[in-house]
C-alpha positions as a LaTeX table, in Angstrom:
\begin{tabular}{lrrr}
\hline
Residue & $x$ (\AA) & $y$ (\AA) & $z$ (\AA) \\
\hline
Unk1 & 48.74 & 137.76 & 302.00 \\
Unk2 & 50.60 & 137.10 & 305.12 \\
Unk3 & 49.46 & 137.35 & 308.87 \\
Unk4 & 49.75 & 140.86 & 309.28 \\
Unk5 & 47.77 & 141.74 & 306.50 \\
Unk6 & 44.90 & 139.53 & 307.11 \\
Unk7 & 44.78 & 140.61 & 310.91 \\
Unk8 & 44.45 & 144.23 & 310.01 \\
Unk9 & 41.82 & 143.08 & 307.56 \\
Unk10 & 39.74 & 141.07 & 309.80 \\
Unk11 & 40.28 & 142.74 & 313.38 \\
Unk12 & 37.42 & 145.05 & 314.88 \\
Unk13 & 39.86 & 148.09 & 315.54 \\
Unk14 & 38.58 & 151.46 & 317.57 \\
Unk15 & 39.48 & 154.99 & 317.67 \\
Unk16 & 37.05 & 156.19 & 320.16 \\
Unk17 & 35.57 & 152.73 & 319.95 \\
Unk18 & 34.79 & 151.12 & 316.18 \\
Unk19 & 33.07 & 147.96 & 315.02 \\
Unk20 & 32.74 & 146.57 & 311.32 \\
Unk21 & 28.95 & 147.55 & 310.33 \\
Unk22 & 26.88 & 143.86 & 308.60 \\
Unk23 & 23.85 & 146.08 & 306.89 \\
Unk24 & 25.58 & 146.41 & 303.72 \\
Unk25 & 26.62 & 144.74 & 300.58 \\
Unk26 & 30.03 & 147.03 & 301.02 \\
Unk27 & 32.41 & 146.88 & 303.73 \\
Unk28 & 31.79 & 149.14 & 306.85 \\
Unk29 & 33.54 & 150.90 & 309.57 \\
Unk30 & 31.33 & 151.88 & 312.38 \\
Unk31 & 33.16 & 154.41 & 314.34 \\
Unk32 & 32.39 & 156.15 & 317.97 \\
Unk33 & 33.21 & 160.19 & 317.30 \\
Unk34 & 34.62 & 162.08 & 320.05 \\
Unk35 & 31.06 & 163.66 & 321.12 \\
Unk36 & 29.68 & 159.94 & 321.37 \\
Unk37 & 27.96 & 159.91 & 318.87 \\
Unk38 & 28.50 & 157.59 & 315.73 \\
Unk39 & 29.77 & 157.36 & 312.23 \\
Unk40 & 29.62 & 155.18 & 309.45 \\
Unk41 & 32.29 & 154.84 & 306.89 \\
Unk42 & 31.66 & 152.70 & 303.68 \\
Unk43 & 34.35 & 151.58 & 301.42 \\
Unk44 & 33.59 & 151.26 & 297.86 \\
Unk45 & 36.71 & 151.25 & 295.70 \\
Unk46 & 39.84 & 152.85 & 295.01 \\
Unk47 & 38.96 & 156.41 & 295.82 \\
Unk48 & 35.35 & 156.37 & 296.75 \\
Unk49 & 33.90 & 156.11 & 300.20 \\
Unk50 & 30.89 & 157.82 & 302.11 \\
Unk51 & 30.57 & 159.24 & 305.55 \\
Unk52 & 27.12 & 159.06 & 307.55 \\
Unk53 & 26.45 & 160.96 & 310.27 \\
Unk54 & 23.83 & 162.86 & 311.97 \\
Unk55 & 21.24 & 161.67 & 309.51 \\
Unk56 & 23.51 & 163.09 & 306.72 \\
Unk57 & 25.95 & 161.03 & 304.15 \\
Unk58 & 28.54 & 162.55 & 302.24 \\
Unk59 & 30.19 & 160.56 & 299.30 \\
Unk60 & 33.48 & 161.81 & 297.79 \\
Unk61 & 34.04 & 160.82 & 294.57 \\
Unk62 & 31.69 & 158.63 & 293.72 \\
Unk63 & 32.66 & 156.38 & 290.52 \\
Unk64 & 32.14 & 152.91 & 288.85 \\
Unk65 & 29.73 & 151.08 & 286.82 \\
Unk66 & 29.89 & 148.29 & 288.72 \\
Unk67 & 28.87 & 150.07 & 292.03 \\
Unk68 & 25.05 & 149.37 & 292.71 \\
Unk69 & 24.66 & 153.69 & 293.08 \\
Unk70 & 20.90 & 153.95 & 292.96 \\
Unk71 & 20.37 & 151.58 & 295.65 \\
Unk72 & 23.08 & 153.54 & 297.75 \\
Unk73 & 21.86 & 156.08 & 300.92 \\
Unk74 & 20.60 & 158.82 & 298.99 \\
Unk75 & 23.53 & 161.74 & 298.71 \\
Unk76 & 23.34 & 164.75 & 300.77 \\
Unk77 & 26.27 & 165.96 & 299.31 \\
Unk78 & 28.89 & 164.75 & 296.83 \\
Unk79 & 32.62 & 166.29 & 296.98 \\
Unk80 & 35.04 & 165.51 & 294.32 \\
Unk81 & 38.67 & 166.12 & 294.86 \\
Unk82 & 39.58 & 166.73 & 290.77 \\
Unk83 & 38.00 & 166.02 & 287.30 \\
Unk84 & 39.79 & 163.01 & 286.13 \\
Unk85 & 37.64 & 159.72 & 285.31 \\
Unk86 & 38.56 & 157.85 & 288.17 \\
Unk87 & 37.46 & 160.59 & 290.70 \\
Unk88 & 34.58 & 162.41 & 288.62 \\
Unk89 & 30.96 & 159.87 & 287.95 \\
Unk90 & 28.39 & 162.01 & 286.63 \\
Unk91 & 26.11 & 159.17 & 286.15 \\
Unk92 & 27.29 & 157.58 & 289.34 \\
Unk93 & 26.35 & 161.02 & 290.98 \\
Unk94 & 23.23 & 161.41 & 289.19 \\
Unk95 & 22.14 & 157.98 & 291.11 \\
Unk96 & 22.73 & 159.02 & 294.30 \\
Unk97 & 21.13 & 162.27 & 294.50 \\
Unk98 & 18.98 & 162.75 & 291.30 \\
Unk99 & 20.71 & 166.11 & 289.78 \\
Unk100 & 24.22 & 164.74 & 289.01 \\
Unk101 & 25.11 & 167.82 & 290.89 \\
Unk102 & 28.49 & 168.23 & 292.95 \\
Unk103 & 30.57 & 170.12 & 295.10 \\
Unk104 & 34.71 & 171.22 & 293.85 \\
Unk105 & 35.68 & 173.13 & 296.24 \\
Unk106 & 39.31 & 175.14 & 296.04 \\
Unk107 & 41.97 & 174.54 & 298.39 \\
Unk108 & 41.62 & 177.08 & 301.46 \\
Unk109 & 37.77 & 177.09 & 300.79 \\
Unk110 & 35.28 & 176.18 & 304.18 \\
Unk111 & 31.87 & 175.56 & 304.45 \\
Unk112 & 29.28 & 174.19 & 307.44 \\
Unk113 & 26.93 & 172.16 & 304.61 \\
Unk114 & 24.97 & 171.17 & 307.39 \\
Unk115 & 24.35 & 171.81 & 310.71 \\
Unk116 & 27.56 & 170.22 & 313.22 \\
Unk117 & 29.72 & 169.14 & 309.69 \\
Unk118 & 32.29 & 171.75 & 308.42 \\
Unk119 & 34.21 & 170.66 & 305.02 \\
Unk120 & 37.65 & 172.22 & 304.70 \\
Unk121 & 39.28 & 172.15 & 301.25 \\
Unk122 & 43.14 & 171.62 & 301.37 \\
Unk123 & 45.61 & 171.13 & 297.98 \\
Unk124 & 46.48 & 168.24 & 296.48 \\
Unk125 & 48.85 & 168.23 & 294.17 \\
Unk126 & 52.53 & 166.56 & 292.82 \\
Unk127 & 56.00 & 167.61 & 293.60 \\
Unk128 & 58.01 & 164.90 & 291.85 \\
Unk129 & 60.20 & 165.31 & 288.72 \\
Unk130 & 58.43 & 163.91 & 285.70 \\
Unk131 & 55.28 & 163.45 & 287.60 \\
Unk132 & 54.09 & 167.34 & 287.90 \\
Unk133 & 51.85 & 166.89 & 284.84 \\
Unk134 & 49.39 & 164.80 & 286.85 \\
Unk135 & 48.18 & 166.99 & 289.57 \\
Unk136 & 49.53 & 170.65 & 289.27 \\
Unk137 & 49.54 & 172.81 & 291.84 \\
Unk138 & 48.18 & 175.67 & 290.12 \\
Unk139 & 44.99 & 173.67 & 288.77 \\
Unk140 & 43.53 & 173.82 & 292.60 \\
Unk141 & 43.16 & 169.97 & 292.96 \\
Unk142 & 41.75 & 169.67 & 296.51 \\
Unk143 & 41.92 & 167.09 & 299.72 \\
Unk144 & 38.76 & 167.33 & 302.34 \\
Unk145 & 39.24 & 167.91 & 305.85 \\
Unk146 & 35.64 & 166.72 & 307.04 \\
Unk147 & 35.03 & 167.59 & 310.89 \\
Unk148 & 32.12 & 165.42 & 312.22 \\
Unk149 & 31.08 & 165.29 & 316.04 \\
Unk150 & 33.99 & 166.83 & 316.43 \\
Unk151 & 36.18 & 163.85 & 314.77 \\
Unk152 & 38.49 & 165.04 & 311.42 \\
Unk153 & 38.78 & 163.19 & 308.30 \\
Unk154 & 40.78 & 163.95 & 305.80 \\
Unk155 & 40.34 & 162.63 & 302.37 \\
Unk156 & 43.41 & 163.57 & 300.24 \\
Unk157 & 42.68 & 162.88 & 297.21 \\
Unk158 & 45.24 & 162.35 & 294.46 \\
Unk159 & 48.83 & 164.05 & 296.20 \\
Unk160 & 52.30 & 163.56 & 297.23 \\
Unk161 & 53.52 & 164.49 & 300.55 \\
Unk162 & 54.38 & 168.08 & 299.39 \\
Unk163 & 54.87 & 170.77 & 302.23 \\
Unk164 & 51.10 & 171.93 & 302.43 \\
Unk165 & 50.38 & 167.52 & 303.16 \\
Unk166 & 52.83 & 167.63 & 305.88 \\
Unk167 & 51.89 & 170.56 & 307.60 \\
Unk168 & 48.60 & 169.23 & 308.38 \\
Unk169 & 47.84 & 168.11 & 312.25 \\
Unk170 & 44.76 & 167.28 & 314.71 \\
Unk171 & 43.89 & 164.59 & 311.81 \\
Unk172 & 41.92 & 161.48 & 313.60 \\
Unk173 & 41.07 & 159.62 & 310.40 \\
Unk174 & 43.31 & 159.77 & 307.14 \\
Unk175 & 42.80 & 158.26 & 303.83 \\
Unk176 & 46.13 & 158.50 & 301.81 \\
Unk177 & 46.75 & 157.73 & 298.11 \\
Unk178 & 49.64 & 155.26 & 297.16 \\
Unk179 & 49.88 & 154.01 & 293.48 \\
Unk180 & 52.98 & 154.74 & 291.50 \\
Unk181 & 52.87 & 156.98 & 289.40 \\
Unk182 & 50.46 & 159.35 & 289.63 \\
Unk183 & 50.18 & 159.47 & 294.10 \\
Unk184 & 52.37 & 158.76 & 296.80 \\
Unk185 & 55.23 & 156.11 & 296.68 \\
Unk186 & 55.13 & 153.72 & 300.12 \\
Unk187 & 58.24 & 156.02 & 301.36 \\
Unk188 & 56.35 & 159.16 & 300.85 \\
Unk189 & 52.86 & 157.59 & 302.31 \\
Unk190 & 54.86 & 156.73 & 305.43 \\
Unk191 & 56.57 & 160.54 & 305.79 \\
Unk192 & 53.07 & 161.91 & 305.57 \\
Unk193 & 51.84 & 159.26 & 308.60 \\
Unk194 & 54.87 & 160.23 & 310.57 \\
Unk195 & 54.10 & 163.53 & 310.17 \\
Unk196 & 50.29 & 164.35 & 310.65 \\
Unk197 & 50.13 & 160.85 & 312.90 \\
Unk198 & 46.67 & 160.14 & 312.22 \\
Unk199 & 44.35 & 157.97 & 315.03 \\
Unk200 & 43.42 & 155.56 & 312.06 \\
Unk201 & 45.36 & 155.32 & 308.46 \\
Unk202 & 43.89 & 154.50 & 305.39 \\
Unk203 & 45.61 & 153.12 & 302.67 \\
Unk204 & 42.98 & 154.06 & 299.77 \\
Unk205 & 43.85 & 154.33 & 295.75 \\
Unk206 & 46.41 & 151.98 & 295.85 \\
Unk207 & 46.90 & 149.50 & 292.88 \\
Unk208 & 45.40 & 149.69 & 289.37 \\
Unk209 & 48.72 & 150.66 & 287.42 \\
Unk210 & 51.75 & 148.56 & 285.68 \\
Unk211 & 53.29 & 149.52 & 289.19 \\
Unk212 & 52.13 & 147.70 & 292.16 \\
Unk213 & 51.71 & 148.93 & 295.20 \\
Unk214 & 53.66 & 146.87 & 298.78 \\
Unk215 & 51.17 & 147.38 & 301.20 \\
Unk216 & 52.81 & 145.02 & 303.32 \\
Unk217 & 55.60 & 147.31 & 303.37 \\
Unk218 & 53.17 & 149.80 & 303.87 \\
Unk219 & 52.02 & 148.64 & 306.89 \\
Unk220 & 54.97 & 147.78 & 308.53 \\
Unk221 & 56.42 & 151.09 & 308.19 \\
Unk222 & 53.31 & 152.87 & 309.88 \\
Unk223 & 52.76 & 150.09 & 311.90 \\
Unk224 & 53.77 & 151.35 & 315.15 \\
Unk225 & 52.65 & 155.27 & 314.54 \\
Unk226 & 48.69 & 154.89 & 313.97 \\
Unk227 & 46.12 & 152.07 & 313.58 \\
Unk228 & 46.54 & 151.60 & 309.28 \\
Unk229 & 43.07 & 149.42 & 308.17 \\
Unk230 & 43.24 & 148.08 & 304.89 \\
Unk231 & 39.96 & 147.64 & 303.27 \\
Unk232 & 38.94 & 147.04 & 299.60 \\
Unk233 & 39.75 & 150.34 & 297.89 \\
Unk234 & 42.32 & 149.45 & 294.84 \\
\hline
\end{tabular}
């Protein structure tokens, strides 16, 4: 791991003002939303991570045995971006919230779950040669735009950086997919940065296939556009 890397991991970054939360067996971004008020990201692994604010958490995909689930902030809502193992947990789901039930929602969809947080679904979905099997457009895989104290997060779930990715703007938080070859290459992870130019990058999905993922590289070509945090989520 060289210097870069480990300063990214270590460092206490901010967006509106952030500090790494200690109350948890999982890593932790506290982070100051633009009405002052705060939020709480946890990072689980490869695609799943919750969002607390307001008294609510959402998780989005939820999945592994090895995750301690039932002793987890109990879910007020679950969102799952597509049905394949890796993003879909119904025991994992059942932990959290009792029922095992979830929310899919279909790109274009909108809904205010709760009072002050608005979930907007956007597609997700492949565009490369040979990899359009994995995530078809016309199945209705979706990315989450969550809007909390008036900060945006978008979750993307499994994508490339087709032309519905890159059209997206106002994002403050992103978490992009990059593992070869069902997501995003580095090169296409980096297009998508330069082109929505998120306050705070995620790397998220990344490893877990006979094709490993440079995150270095990663990092040094988003470098200068956004703050990119790597945290445990191959």
């Amino acid at each position: 791991m060289n210097a870069i890397r480990f300063s990214l991991i270590m460092a206490a970054f901010t967006l509106f003002g952030c500090s790494q939360a200690d109350n948890s067996a999982y890593v932790q971004d506290r982070i100051q939303a633009r009405d002052g008020s705060e939020i709480t990201l946890t990072f689980y692994s490869h695609a799943s991570i919750s969002v607390a604010w307001g008294g609510h958490t959402v998780y989005f995909d939820p999945v592994g045995e090895n995750i301690d689930w039932k002793n987890q902030p109990k879910a007020d809502l679950v969102l799952v971006t597509h049905d394949h193992y890796d993003h879909l947990d119904t025991a994992a789901i059942k932990a959290l919230n009792g029922t095992g039930e979830y929310v899919k929602m279909s790109p274009g969809e909108e809904s205010e779950p709760f009072e002050g947080v608005c979930v907007k679904a956007v597609p997700a979905y492949n565009i490369t040669e040979g990899h359009l099997q994995f995530h078809p457009k016309e199945r209705g895989d979706a990315g989450y735009i969550l809007t909390v104290g008036g900060t945006t997060i978008y979750v993307a779930g499994d994508t490339e950086d087709n032309e519905d990715v890159l059209a997206l703007r106002d994002v403050d938080i992103a978490f992009l997919p990059v593992n070869q070859p069902y997501t995003m290459t580095v090169e296409q992870c980096v297009r998508v940065v330069e082109s929505i130019r998120p306050k705070i990058f995620y790397p998220y999905h990344f490893g877990g296939t006979d094709t490993p993922t440079d995150i270095d590289k990663l990092v040094e070509g988003v470098s200068s556009l956004t703050d990119v945090r790597i945290r445990p989520l191959e």
